[in-house]
C-alpha positions as CSV (number, residue, x, y, z in Angstrom):
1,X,1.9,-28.3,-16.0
2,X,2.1,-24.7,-15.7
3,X,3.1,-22.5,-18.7
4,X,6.4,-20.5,-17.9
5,X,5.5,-17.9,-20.4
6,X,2.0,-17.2,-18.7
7,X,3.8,-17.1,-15.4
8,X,6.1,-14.6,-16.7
9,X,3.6,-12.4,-17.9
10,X,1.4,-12.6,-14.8
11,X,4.6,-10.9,-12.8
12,X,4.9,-8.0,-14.8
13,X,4.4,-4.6,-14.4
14,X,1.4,-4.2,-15.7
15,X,-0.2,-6.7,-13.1
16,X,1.9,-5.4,-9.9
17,X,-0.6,-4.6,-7.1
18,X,-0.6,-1.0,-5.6
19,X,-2.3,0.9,-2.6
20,X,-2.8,3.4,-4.9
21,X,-6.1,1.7,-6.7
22,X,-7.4,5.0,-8.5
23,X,-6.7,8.2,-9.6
24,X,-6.1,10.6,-7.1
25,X,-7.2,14.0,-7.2
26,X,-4.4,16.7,-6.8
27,X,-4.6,20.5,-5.9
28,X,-2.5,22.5,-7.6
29,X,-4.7,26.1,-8.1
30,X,-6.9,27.5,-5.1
31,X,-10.3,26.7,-6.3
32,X,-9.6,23.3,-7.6
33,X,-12.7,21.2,-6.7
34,X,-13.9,17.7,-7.4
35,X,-17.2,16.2,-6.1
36,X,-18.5,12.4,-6.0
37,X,-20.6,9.8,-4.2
38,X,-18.3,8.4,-0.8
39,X,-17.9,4.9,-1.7
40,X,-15.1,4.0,0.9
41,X,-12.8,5.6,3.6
42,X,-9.5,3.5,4.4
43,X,-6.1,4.6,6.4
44,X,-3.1,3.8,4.8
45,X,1.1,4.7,5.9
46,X,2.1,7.6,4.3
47,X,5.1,6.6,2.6
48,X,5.8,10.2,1.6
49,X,6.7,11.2,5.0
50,X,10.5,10.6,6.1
51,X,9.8,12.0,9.6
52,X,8.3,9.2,12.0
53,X,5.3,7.0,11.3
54,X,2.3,9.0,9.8
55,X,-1.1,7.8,8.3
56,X,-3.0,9.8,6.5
57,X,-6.4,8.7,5.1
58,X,-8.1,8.2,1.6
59,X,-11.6,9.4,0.7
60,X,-12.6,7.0,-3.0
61,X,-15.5,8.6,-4.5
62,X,-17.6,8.0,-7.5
63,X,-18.1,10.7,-9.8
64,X,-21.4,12.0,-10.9
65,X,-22.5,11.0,-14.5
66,X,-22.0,14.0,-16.6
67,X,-19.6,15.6,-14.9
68,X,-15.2,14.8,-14.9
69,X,-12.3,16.1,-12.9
70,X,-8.6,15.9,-13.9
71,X,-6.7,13.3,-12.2
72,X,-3.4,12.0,-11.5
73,X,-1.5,8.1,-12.2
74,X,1.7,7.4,-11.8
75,X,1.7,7.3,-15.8
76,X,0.6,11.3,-15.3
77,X,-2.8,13.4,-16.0
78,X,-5.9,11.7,-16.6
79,X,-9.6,12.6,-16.8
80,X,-12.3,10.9,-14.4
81,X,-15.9,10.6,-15.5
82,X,-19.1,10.0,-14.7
83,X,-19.3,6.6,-12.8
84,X,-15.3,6.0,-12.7
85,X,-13.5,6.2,-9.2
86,X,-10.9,8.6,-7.6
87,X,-9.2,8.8,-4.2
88,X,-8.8,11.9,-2.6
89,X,-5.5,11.8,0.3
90,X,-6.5,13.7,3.8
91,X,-4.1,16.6,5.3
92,X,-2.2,15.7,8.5
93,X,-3.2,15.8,11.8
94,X,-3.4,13.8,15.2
95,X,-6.0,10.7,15.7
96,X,-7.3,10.0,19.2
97,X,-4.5,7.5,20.2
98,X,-2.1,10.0,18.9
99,X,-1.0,9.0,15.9
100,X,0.0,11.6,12.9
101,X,-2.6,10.9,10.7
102,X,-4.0,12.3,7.4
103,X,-7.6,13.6,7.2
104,X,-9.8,15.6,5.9
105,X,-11.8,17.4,8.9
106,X,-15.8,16.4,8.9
107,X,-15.2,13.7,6.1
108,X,-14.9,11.0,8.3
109,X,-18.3,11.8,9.7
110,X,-20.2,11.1,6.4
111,X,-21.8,7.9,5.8
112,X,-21.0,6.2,2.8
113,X,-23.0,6.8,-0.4
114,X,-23.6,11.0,0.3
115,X,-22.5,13.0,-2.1
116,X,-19.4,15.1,-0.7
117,X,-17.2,17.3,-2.1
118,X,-13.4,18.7,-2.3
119,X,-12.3,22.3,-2.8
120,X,-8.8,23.4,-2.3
121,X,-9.5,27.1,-0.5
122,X,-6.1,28.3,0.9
123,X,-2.8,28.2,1.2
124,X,-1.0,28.7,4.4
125,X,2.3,30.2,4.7
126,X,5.2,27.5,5.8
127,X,5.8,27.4,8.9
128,X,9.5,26.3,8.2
129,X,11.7,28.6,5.8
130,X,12.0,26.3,2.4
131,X,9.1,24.6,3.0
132,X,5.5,24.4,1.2
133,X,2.9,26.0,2.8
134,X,-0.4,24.0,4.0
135,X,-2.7,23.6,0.9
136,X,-5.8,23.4,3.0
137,X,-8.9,21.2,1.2
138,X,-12.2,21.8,2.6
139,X,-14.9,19.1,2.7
140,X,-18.4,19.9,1.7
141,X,-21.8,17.3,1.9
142,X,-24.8,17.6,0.2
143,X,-27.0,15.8,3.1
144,X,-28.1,13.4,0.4
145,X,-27.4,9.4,-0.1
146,X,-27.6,7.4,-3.1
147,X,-28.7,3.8,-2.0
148,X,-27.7,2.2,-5.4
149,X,-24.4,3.5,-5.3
150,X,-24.4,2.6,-1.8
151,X,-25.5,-1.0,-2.3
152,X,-23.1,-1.0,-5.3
153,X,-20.2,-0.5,-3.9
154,X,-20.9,-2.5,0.0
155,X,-21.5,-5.7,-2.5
156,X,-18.4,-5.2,-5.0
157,X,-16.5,-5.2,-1.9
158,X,-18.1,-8.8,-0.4
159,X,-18.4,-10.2,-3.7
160,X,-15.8,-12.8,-4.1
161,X,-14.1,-13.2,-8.0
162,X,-15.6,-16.8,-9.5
163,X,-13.3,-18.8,-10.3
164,X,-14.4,-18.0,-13.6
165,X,-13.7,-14.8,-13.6
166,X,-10.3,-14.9,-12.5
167,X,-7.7,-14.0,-15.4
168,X,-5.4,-17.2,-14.4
């Protein structure tokens, strides 16, 4: 028989499931920067965008041991160290089936595992009056790939959750 009470508590808020899975990096200053390992590249909707169907993508990165970058929850500002996670959202543009989609230009060209970075270097002027101008984030790679962190993450991604292991 199941317990009602652990049900209940299993379908809270604190165990709702969200595409947003990290802490997300957020310009606000030209010259904002963050830097990490590429540990995955997904496209997700982007539910921000009332105009049509867009995409953007998300860059998650593992951040270097010794260093941390302010970050962003829904619960507000956090900081991300050395060996924690953080997604970093791509600016718009058009894929090849034409699709508005999010990216962040020569990212999506890295392989996983190479240390890349993020640095917030302009800001355009709108191009609609009332709008916010561009922030335009450049991506930066180091040429260099870390094959534990690599291996790491390509197995925590196939590696099914034992039964054991499973909170219920």
């Amino acid at each position: 028989m199941t317990d009602i009470q652990s049900v209940d508590k299993f379908f809270s808020e604190a165990n709702e499931a969200s595409q947003q899975g990290h802490p997300y990096f957020k310009v606000e200053t030209i010259g904002d920067f963050c830097r990490g390992y590429l540990v995955k590249k997904r496209t997700q909707k982007n539910d921000l965008k009332t105009d049509g169907e867009a995409y953007q993508r998300v860059y998650t990165i593992e951040v270097p041991e010794g260093e941390s970058y302010k970050a962003f929850t829904k619960e507000g500002e956090i900081t991300v160290k050395g060996g924690e996670l953080m997604d970093i959202y791509g600016r718009a543009t058009i894929d090849s089936d034409g699709k508005s989609v999010s990216i962040i230009i020569g990212i999506d060209n890295v392989p996983l595992g190479e240390l890349v970075g993020f640095k917030y270097t302009e800001q355009r002027k709108p191009s609609k009056p009332g709008f916010n101008g561009a922030k335009i984030v450049t991506g930066y790679r180091s040429h260099v790939i870390r094959e534990d962190i690599l291996k790491k993450h390509i197995e925590s991604e196939m590696t099914p959750v034992s039964s054991a292991e499973a909170p219920f």
